[in-house]
Biopython code that builds the backbone (N, CA, C, O; Angstrom):
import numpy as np
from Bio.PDB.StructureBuilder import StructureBuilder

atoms = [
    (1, "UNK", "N", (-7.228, -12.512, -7.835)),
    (1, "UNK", "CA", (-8.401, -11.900, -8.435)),
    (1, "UNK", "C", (-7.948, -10.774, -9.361)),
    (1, "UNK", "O", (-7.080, -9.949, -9.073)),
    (2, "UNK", "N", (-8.595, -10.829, -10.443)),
    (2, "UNK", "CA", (-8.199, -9.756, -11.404)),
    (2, "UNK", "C", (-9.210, -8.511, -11.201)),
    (2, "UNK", "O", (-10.417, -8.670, -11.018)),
    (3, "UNK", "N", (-8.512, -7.134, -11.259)),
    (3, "UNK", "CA", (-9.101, -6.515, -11.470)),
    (3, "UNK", "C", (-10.614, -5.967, -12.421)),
    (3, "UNK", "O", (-10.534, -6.337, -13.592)),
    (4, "UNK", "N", (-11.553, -5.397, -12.192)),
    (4, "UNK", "CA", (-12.472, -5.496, -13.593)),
    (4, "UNK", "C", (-11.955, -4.413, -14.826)),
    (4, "UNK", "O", (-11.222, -3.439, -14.654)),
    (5, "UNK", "N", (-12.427, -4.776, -15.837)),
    (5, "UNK", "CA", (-12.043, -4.028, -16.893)),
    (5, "UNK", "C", (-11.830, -2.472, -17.083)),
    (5, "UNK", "O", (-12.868, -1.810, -17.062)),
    (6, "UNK", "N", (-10.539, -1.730, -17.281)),
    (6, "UNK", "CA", (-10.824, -0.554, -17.336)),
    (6, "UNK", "C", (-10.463, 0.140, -15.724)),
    (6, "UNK", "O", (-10.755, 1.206, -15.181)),
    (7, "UNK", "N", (-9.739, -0.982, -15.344)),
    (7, "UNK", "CA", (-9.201, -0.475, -13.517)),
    (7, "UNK", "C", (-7.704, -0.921, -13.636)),
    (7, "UNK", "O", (-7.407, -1.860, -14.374)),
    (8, "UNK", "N", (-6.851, -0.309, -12.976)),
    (8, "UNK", "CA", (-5.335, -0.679, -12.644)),
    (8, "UNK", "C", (-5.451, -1.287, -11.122)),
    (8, "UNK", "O", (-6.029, -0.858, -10.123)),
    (9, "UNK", "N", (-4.831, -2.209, -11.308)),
    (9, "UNK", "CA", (-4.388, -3.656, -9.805)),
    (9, "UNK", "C", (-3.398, -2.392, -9.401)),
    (9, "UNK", "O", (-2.822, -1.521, -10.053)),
    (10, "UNK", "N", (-3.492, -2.745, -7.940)),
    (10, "UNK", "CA", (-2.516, -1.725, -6.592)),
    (10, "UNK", "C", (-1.481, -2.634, -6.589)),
    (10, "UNK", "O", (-1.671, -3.815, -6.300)),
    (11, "UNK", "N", (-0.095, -2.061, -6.969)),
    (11, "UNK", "CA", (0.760, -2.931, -7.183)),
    (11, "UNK", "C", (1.486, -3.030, -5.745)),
    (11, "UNK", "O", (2.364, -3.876, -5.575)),
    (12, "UNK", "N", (0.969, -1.847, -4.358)),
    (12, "UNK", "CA", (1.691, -1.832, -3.481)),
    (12, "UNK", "C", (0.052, -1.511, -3.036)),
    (12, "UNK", "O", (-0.817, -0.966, -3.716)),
    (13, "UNK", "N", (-0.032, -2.039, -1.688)),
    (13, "UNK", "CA", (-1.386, -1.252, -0.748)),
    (13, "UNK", "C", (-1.199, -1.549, 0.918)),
    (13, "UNK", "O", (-1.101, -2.647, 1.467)),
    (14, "UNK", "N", (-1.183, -0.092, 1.579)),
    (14, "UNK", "CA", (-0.810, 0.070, 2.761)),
    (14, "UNK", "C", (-1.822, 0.451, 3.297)),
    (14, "UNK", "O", (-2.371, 1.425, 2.781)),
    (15, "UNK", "N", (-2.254, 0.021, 4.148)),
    (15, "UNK", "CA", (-3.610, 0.513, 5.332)),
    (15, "UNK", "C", (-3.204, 0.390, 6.313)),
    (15, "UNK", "O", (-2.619, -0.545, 6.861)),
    (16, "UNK", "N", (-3.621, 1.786, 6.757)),
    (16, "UNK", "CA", (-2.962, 2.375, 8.359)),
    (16, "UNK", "C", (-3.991, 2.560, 9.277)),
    (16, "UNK", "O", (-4.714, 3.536, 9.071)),
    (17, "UNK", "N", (-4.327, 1.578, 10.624)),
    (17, "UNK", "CA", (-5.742, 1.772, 11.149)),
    (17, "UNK", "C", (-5.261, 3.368, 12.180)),
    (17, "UNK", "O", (-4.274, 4.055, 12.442)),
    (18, "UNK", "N", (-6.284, 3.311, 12.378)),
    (18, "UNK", "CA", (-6.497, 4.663, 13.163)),
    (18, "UNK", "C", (-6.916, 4.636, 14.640)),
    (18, "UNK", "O", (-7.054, 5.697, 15.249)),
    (19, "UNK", "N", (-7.089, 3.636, 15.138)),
    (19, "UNK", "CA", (-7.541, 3.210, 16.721)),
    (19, "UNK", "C", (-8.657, 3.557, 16.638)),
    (19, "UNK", "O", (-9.294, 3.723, 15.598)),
    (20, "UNK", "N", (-9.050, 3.718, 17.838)),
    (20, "UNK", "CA", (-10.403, 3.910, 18.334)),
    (20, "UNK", "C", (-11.592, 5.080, 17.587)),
    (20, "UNK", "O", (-11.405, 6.200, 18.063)),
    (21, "UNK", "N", (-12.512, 5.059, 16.754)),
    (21, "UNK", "CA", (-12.998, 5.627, 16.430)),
    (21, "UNK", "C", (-13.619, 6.667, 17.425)),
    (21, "UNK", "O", (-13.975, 7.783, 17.045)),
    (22, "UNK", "N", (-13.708, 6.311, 18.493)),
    (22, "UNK", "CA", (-14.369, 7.410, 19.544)),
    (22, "UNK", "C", (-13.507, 8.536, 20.326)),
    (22, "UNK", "O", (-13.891, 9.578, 20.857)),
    (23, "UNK", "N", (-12.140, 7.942, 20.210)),
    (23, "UNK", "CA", (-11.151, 8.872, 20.693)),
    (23, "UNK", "C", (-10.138, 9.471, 19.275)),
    (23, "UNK", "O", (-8.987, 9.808, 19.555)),
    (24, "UNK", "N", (-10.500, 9.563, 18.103)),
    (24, "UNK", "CA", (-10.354, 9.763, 17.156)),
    (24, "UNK", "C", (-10.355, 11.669, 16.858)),
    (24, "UNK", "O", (-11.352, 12.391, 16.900)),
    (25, "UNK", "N", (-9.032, 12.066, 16.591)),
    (25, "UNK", "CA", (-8.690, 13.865, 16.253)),
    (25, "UNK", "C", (-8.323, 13.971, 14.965)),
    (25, "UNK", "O", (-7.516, 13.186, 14.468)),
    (26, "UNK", "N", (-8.941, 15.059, 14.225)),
    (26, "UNK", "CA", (-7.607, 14.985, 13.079)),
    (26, "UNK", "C", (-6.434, 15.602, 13.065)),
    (26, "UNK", "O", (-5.859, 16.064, 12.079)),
    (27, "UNK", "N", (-5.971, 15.606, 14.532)),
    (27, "UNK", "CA", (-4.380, 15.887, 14.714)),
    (27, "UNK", "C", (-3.638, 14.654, 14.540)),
    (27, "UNK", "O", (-2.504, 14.588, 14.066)),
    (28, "UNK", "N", (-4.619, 13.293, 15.109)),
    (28, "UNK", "CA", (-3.837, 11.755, 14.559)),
    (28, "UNK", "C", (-3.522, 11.492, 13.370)),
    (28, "UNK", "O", (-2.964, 10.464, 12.986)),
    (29, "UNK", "N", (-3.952, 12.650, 12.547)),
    (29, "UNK", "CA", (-4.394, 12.258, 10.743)),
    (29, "UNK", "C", (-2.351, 12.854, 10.586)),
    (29, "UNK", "O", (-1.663, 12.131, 9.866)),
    (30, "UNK", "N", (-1.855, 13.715, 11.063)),
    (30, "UNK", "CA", (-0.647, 13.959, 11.319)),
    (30, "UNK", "C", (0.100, 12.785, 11.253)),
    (30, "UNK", "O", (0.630, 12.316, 10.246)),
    (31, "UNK", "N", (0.111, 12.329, 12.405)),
    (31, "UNK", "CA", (1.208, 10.868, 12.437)),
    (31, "UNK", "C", (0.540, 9.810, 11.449)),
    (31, "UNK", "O", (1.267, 8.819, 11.386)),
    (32, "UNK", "N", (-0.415, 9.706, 10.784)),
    (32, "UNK", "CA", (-0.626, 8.949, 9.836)),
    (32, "UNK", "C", (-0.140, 9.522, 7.937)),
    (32, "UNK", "O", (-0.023, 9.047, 6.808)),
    (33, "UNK", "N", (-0.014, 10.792, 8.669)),
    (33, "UNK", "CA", (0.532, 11.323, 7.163)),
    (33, "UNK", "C", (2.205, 10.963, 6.793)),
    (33, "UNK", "O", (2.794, 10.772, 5.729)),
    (34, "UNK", "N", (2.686, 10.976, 8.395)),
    (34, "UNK", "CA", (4.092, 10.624, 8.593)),
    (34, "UNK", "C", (4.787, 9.204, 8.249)),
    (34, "UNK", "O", (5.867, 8.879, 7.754)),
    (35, "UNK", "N", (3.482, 8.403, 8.820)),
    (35, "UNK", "CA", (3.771, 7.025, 8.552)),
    (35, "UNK", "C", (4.167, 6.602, 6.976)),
    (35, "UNK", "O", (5.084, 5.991, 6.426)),
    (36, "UNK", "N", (2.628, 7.459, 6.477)),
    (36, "UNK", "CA", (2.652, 6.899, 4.934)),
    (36, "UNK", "C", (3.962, 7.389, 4.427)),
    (36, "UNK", "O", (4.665, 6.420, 4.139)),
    (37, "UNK", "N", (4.537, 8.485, 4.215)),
    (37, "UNK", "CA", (5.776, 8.851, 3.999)),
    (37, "UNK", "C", (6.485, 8.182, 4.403)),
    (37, "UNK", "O", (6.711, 7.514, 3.394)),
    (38, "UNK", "N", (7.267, 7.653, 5.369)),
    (38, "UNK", "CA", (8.256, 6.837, 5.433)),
    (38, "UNK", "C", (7.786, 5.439, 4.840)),
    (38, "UNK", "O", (8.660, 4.837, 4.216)),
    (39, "UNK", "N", (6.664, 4.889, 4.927)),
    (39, "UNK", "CA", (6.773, 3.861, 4.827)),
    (39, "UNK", "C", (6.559, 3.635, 2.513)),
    (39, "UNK", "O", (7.171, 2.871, 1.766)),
    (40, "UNK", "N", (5.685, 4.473, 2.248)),
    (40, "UNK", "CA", (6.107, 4.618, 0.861)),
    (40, "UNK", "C", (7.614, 4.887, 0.416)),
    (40, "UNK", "O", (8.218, 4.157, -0.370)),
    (41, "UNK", "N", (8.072, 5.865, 0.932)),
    (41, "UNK", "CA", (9.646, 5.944, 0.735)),
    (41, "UNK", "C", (10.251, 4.796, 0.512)),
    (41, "UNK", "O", (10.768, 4.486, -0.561)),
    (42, "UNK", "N", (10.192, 3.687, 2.136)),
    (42, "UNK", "CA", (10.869, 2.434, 2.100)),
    (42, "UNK", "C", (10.518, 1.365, 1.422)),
    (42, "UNK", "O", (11.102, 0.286, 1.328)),
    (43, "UNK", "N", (9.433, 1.758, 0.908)),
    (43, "UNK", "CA", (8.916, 0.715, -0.026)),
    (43, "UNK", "C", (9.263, 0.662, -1.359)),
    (43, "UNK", "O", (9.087, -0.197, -2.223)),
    (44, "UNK", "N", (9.962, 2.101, -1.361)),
    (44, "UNK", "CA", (10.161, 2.538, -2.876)),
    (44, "UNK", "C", (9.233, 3.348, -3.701)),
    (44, "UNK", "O", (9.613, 4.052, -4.637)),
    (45, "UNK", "N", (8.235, 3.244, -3.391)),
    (45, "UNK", "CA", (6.489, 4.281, -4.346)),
    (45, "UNK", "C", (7.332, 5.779, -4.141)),
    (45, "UNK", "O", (7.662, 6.414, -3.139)),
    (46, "UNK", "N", (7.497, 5.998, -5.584)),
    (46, "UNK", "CA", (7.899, 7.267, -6.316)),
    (46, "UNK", "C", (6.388, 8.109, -6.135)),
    (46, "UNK", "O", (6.475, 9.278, -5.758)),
    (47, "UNK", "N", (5.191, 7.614, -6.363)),
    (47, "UNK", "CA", (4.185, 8.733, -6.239)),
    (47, "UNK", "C", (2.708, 8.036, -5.900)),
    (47, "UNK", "O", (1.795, 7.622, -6.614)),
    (48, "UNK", "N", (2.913, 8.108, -4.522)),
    (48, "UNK", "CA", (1.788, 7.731, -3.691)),
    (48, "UNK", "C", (0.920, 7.998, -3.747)),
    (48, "UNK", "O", (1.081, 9.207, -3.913)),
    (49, "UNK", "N", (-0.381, 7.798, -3.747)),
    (49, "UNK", "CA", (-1.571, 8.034, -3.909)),
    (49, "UNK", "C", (-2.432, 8.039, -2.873)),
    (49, "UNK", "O", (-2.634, 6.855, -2.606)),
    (50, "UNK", "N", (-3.097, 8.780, -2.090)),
    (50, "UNK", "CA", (-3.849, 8.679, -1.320)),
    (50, "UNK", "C", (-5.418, 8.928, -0.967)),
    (50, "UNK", "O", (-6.143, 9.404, -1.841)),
    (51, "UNK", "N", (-5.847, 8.663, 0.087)),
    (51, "UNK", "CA", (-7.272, 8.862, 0.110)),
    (51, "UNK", "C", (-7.314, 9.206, 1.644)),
    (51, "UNK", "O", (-7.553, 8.212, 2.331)),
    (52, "UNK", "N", (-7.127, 10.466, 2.401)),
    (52, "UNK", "CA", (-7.708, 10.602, 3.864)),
    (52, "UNK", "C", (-8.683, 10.631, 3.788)),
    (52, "UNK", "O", (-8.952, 11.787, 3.462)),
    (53, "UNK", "N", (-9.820, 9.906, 3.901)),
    (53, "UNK", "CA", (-10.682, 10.147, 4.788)),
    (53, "UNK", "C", (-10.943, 8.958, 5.722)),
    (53, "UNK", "O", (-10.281, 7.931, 5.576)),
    (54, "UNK", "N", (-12.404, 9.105, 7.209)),
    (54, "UNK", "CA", (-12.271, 8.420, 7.894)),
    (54, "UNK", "C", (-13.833, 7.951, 8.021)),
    (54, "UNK", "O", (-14.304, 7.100, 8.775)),
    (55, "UNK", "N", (-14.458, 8.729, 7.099)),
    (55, "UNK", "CA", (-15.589, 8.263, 7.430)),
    (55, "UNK", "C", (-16.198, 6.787, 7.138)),
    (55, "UNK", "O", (-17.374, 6.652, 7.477)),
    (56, "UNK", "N", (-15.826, 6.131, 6.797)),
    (56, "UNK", "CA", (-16.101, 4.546, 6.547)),
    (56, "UNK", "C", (-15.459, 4.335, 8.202)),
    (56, "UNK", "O", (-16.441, 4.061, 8.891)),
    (57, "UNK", "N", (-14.775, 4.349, 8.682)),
    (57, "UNK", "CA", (-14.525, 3.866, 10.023)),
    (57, "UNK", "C", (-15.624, 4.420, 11.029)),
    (57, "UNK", "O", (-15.402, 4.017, 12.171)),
    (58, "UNK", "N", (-16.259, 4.878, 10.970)),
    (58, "UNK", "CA", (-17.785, 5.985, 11.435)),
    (58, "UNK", "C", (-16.958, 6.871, 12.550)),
    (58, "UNK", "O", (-17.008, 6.738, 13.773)),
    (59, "UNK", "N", (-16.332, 7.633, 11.930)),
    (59, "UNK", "CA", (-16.071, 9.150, 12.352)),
    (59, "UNK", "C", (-16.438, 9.993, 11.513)),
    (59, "UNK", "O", (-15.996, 10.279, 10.400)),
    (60, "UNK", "N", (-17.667, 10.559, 12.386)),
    (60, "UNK", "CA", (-17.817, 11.670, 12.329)),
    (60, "UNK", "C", (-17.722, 13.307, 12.632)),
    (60, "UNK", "O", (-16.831, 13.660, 13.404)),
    (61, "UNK", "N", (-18.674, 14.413, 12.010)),
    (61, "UNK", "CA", (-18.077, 16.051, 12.636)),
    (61, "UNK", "C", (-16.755, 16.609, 12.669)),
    (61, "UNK", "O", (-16.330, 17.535, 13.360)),
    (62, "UNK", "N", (-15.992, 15.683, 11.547)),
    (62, "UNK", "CA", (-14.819, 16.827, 10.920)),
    (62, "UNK", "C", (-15.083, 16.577, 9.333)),
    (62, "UNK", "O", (-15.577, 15.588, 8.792)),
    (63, "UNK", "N", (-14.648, 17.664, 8.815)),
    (63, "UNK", "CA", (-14.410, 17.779, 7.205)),
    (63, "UNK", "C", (-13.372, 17.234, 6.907)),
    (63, "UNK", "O", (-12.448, 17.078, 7.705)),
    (64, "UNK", "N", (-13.362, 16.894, 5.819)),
    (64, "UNK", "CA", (-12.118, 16.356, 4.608)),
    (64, "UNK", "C", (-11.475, 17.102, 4.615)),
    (64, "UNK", "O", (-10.333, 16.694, 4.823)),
    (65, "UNK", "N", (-11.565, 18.403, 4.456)),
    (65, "UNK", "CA", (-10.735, 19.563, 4.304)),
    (65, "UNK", "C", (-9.261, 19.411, 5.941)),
    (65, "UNK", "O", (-8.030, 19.389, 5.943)),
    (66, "UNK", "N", (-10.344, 19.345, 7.069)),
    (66, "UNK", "CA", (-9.606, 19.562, 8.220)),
    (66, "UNK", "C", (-8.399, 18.288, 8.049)),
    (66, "UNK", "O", (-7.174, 18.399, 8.082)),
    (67, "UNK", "N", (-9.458, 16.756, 7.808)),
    (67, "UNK", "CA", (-8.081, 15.791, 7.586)),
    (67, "UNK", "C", (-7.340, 15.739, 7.091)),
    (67, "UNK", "O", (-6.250, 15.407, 7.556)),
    (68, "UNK", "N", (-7.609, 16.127, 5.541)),
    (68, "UNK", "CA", (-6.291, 16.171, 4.975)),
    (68, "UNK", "C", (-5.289, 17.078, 5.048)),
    (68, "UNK", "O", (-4.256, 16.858, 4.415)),
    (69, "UNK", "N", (-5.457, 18.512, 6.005)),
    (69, "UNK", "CA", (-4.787, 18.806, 6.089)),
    (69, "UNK", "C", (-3.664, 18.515, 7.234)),
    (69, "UNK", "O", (-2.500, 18.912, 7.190)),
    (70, "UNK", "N", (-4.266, 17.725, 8.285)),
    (70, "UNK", "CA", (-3.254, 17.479, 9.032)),
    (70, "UNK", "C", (-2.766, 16.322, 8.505)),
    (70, "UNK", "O", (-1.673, 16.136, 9.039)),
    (71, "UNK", "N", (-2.959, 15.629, 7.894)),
    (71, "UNK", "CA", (-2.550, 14.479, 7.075)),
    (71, "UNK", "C", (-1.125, 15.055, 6.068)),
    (71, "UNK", "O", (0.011, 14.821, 6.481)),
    (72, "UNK", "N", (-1.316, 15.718, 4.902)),
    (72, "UNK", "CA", (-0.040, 16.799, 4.538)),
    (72, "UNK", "C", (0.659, 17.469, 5.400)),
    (72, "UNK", "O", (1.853, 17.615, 5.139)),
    (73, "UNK", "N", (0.133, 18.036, 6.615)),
    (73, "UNK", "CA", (1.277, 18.149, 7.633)),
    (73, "UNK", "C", (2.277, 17.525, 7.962)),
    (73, "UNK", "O", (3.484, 17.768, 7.921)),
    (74, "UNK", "N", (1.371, 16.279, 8.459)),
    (74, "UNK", "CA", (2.381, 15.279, 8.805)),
    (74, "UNK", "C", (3.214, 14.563, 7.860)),
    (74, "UNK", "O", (4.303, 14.293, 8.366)),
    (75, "UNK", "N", (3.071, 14.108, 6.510)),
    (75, "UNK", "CA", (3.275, 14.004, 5.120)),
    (75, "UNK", "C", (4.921, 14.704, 4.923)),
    (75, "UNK", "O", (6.078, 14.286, 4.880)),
    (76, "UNK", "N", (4.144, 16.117, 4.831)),
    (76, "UNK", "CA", (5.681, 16.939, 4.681)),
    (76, "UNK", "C", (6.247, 17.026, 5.569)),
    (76, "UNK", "O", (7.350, 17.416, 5.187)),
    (77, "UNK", "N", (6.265, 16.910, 6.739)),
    (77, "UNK", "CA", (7.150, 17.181, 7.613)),
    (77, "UNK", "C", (7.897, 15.932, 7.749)),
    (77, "UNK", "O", (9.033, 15.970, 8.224)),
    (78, "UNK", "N", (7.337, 14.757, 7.355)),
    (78, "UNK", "CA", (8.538, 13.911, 7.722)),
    (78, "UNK", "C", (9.236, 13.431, 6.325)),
    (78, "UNK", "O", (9.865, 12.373, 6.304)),
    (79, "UNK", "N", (9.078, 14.393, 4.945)),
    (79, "UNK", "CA", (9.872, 14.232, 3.883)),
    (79, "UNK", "C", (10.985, 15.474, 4.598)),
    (79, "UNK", "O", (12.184, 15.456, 4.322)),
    (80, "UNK", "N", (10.434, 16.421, 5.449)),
    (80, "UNK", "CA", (11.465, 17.130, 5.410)),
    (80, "UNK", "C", (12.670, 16.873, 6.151)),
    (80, "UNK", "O", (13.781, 17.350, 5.924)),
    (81, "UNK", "N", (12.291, 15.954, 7.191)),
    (81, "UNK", "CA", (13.412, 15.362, 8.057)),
    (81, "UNK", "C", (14.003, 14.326, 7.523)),
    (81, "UNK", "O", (15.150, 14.209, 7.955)),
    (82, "UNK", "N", (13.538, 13.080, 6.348)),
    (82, "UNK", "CA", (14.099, 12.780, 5.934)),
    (82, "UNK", "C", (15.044, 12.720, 4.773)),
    (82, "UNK", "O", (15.768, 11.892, 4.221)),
    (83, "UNK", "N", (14.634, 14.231, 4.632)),
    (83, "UNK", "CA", (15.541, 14.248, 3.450)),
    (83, "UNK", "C", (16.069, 16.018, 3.681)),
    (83, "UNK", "O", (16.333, 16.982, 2.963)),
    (84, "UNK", "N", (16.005, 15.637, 5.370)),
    (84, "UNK", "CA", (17.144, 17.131, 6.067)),
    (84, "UNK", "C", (16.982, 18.699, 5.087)),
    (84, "UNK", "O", (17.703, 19.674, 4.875)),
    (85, "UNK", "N", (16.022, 18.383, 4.803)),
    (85, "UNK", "CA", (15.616, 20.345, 4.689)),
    (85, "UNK", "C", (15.826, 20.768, 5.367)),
    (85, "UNK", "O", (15.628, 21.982, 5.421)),
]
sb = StructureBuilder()
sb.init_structure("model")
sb.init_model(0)
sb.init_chain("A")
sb.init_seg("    ")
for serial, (resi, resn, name, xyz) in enumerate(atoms, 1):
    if name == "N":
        sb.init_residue(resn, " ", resi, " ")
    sb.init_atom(name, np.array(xyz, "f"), 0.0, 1.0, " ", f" {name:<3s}", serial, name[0])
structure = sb.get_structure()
């Protein structure tokens, strides 16, 4: 399927589920920030693009703000181990 006009095709696309929506923290948003990092790394993606949020999975009563930040937590911290800062 081609993209519609005036859009760029995902030349790489990784989706990371999140388990259970009811037992759902955004401290998990952490190890999902970690994942994407290694696994963009090994994939090769020089500059990843992302989107935390969770509300399409119906979690609700946290902000964007709160996810993404544990999401960049986890993000940087595992560029920093892998690349021994």
């Amino acid at each position: 399927m081609m993209p519609a006009t005036g859009k760029m095709p995902a030349k790489r696309l990784l989706i990371i589920g999140l388990g259970d929506s009811q037992s759902y923290t955004p401290q998990r948003m952490e190890l999902v920030g970690s994942i994407v990092y290694r696994e963009a790394s090994r994939l090769g993606v020089e500059s990843p693009f992302i989107a935390p949020t969770v509300l399409d999975g119906g979690v609700t009563g946290f902000g964007t703000d709160e996810t993404a930040e544990w999401f960049i937590r986890g993000f940087l911290h595992a560029a920093a181990t892998q690349n021994n800062w």
